[in-house]
C-alpha positions as CSV (number, residue, x, y, z in Angstrom):
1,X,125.6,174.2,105.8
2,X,128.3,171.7,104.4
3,X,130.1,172.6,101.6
4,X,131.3,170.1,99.4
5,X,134.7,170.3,97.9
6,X,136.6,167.8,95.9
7,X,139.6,168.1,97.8
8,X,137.6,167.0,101.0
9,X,135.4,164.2,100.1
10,X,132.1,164.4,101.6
11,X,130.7,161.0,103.7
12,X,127.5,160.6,104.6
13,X,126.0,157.7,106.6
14,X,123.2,157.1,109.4
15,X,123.2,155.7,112.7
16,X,121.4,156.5,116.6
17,X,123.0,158.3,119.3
18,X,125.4,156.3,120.9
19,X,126.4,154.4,118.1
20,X,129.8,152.8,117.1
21,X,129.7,153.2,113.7
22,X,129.3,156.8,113.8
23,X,132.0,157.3,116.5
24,X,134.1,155.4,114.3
25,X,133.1,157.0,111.3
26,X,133.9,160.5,112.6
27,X,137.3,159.5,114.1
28,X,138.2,157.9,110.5
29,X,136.6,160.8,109.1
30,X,139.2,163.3,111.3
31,X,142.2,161.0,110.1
32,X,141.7,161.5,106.7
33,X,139.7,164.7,106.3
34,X,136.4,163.8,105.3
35,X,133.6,165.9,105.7
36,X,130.8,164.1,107.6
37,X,127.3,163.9,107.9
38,X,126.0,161.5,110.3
39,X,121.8,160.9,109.9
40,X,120.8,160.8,113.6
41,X,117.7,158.3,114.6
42,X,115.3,160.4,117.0
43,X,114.9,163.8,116.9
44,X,115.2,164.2,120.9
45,X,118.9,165.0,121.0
46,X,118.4,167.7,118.9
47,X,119.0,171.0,120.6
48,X,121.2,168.6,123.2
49,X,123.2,166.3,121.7
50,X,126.0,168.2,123.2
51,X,125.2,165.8,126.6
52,X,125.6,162.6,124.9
53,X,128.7,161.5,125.1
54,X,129.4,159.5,121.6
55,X,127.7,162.7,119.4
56,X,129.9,164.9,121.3
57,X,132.8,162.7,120.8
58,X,131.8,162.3,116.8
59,X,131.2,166.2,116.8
60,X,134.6,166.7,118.3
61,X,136.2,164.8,115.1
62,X,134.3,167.0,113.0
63,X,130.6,165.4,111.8
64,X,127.6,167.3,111.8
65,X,124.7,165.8,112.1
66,X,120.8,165.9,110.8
67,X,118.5,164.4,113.3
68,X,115.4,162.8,112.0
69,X,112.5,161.1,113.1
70,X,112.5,157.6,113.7
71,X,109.7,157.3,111.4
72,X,111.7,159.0,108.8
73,X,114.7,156.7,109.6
74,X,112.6,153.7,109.1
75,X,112.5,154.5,105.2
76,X,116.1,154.9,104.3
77,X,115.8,154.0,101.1
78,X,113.6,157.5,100.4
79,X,116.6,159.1,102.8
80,X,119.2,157.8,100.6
81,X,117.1,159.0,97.4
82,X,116.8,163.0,98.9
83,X,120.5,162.7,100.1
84,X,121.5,161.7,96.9
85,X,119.6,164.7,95.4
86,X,121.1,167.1,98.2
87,X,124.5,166.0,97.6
88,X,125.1,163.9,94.2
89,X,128.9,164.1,95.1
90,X,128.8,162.3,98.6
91,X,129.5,158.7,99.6
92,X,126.7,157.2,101.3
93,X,127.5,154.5,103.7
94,X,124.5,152.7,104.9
95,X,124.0,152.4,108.8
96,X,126.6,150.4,111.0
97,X,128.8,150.2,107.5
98,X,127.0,147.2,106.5
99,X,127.1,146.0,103.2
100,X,128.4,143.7,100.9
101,X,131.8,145.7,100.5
102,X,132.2,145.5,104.5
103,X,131.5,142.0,104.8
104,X,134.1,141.5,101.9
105,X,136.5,144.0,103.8
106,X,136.7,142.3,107.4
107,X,138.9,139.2,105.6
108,X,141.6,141.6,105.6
109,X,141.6,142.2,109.0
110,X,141.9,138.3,109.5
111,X,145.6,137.3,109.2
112,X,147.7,134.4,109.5
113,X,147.8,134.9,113.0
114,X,144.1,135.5,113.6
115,X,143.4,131.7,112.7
116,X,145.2,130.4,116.1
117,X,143.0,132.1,118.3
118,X,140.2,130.6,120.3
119,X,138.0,133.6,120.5
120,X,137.5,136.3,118.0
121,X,135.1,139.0,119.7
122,X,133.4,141.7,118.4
123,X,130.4,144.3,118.8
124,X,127.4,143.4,117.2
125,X,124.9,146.4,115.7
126,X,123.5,145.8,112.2
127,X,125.7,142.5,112.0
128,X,128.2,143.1,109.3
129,X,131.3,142.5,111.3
130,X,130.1,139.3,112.7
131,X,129.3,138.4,108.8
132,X,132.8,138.9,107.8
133,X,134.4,137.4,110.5
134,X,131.9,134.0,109.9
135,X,132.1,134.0,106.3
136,X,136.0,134.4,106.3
137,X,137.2,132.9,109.6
């Protein structure tokens, strides 16, 4: 149901239904014209994700979505094995955008400016942000 095309590189990553990271991911996704893929934890939303407001929102910027159990989601690894299979061509960004790479990434949203302040806030899912900002701030 996705067709992959180099002109439109594919992006696949995983996250429940009202999270930020796929939100984001979708509207980043719409910016640049990426196709998206988001692996949804819970099968429940299923044949109604329509009502929930961020998977509608993400849907709205273009990702489709694969629900799968939460048993299933436990194991990413073996996800990220048959996705890779399914789609050798796709990025796969792990859930919440945590790695190494994003941890790396959030010193360059720390500027000169960013060092004066008393309070740096930020959302906290799987933690990578919050890395960033303590390993660079």
């Amino acid at each position: 149901y996705l067709k992959q095309n180099p002109q439109n590189p594919f992006v696949i990553t995983f996250g429940g239904a009202f999270s930020n990271h796929i939100a984001a991911t979708a509207a980043l996704s719409k910016q640049f014209k990426l196709i998206t893929l988001g692996l949804i934890r819970g099968e429940e939303l299923q044949n109604k994700w329509q009502e929930n407001p961020t998977l509608k929102v993400a849907n709205e910027n273009g990702m489709n979505f694969r629900f799968v159990t939460r048993e299933e989601y436990r194991d990413k690894e073996l996800l990220t094995h048959i996705l890779r299979k399914e789609f050798p061509e796709a990025l796969i960004i792990p859930e919440g955008g945590t790695n190494e790479l994003a941890v790396q990434g959030i010193q360059f949203m720390l500027k000169e400016e960013t060092k004066s302040f008393d309070y740096l806030c930020t959302a906290v899912g799987t933690g990578g942000t919050i890395a960033g900002i303590s390993k660079f701030a």
